[in-house]
N, C-alpha and C positions, 0 to 999 in steps of 0.2 A: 504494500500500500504506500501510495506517496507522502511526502512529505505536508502539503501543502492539504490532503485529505484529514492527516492527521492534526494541523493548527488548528482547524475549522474546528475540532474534536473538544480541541485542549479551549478553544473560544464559547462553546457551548457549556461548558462543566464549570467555567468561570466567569459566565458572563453575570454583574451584579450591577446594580444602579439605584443611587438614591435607597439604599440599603434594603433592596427589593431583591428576594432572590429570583433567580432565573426558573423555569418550570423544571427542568430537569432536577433541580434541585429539590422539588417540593417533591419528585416523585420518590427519590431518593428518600427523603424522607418517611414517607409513608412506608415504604419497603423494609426500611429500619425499623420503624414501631412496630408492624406488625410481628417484626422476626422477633423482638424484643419483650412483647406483649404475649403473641400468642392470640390475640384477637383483631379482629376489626373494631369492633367498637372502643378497645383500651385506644388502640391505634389513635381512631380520627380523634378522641379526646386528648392524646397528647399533645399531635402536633396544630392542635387546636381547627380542626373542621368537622361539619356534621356527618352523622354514621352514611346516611345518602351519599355526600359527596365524597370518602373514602370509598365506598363500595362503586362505584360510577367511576373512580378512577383505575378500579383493580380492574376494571371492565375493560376499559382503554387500554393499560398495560399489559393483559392477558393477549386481548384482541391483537394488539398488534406487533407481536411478540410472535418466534418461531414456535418457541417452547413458553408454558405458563411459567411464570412469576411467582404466583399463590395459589394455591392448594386453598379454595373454600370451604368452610364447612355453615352453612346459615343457620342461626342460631337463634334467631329477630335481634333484637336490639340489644337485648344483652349480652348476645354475641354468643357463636354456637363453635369456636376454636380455629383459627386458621394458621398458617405457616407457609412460612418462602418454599419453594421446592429446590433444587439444589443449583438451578438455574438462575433461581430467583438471588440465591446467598450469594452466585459467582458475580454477579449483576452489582449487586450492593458493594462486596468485596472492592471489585477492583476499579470503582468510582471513587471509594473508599481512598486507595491505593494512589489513584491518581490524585487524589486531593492533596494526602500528605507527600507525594514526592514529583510536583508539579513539573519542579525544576530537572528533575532529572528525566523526564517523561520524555523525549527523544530520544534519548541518548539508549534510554533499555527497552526502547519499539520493538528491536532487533531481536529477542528475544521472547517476547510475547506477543509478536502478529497475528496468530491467531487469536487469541482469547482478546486483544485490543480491536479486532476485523468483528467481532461479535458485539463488542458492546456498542463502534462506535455507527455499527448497521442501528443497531435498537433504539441507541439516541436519535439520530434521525430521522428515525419512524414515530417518535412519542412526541416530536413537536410540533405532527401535526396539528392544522388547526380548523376545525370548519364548521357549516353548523349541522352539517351530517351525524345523529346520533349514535350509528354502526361505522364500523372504521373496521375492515379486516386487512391485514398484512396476508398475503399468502404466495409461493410458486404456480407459474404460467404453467401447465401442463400442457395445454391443447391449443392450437388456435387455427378457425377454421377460416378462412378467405371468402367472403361472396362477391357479388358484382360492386356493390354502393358500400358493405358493413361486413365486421368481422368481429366472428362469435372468437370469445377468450374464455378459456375456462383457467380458472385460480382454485387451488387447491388450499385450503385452511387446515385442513390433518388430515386422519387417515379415513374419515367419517364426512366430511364435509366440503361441497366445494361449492362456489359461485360461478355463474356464466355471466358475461358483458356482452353486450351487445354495441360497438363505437364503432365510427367509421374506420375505411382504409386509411383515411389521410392522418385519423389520430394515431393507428399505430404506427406506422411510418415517421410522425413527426415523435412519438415517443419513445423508438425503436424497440418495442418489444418482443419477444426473441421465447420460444418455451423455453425454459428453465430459468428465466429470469425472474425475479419479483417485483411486486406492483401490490397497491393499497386500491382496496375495494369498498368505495363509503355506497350508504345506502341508507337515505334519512326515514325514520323510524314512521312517518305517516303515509307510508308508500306501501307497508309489509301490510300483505291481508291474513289472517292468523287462520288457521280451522282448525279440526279436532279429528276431521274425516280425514285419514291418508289415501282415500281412493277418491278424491273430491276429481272430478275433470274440469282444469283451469286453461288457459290460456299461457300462464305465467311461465318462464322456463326454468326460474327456483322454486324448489320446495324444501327449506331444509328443515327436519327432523330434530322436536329439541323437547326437555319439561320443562316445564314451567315454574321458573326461580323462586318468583317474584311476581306481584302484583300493586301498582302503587297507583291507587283512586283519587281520581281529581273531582272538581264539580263536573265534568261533563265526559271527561275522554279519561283512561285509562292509561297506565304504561305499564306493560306487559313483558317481563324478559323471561328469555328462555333458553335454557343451559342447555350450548351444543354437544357438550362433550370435551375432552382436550381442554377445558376448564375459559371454552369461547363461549361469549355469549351474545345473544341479539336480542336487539329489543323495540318492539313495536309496537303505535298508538292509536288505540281502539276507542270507541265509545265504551261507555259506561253499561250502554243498554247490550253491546254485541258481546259484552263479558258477559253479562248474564243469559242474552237466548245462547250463548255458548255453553255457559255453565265451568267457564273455565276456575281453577281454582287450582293451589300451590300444588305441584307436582304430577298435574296430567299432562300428558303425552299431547304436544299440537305439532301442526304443522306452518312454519312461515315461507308464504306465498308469495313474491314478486317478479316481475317483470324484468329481460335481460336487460331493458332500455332503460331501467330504473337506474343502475346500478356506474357510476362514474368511478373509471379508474385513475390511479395517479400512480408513478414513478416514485420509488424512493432513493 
């Protein structure tokens, strides 16, 4: 990896202003309490945010992550015991690492390019910003050419994958290649949920999840659902289509969307 790859690396892990920390910073954080804590809820109370927005961030970091960060265990709000996986400790570690020996961070690249080619992929990928609720990281396995558009299939684990539907001219101008990776958003008011796996749709996803979480608003619902590989998606229903569904923590749905729905990005 080049040199000029890796400043970029050392300018995110330290970027600080007006005594603001940088986002990577905050996630970092949260990765430490939980390994520390043993929970989410200890977690978001330490490093002072709500149990929501710690668990919405573990979403993000899993999601867009090769391998999960955290190992969940949902507990409600008192917390039901969670833990870094061991991806997650190498993750902390060697941010860690690079914090206390900044200065020498050059100079011993040479010797940990790999495990420096992993973190500094993940950082990358975690400061995305958009207002796309779903954020998947995943490898190109497939990609099919038509006349005008071309289908992309992205692989998120060994259980799950997403199709794109984007022009010729985007992947051309993004040079995407199978085996390359690419970030799959796909905003949460888009997913149509069901309960029928034999439902006949239109749509050309359908991925296969239970049902995390349930979080009720006055009108519309937010609905996640644990893919497996500890990915999650999450999409925003009425009020009333949660109950003619009769959905409810841990049945089995299906979330339905459209390959057009789905906007890919480079990382």
């Amino acid at each position: 990896m080049s040199k000029k790859k890796f400043s970029a690396l050392k300018a995110d892990l330290f970027l600080q202003g007006d005594e603001r920390q940088s986002f990577t910073q905050t996630q970092i954080q949260l990765l430490s309490a939980i390994d520390e804590t043993g929970s989410i809820s200890k977690a978001a109370k330490q490093i002072g945010v709500s149990y929501k927005t710690a668990w919405d961030r573990i979403d993000a970091l899993n999601n867009l992550s090769d391998k999960a960060l955290v190992q969940r265990a949902a507990g409600g709000v008192g917390g039901g015991g969670s833990r870094l996986t061991a991806f997650g400790k190498n993750i902390v570690t060697g941010f860690r690492e690079l914090q206390e020996e900044h200065s020498a961070f050059i100079k011993r690249l040479g010797s940990n390019v790999t495990t420096m080619s992993d973190l500094a992929k993940f950082l990358r990928s975690t400061t995305l910003r958009t207002s796309a609720r779903n954020q998947f990281r995943g490898q190109i396995k497939k990609i099919i050419r038509g006349g005008v558009n071309t289908e992309v299939e992205l692989e998120l684990s060994d259980s799950a994958t997403i199709i794109a539907l984007i022009t010729n001219d985007s992947v051309k101008k993004m040079g995407l290649k199978k085996g390359y990776y690419a970030i799959a958003l796909v905003k949460s008011s888009l997913i149509i949920l069901s309960k029928d796996k034999n439902l006949a749709t239109s749509a050309r996803n359908k991925l296969e999840g239970k049902v995390s979480k349930i979080s009720k608003g006055n009108i519309n619902s937010e609905v996640a659902l644990d893919l497996g590989n500890q990915k999650t998606l999450t999409s925003i229903i009425t009020n009333k289509s949660v109950k003619e569904l009769a959905l409810k923590k841990d049945d089995l749905a299906f979330a339905l969307f459209k390959a057009s729905s789905v906007i890919l990005m480079t990382d």
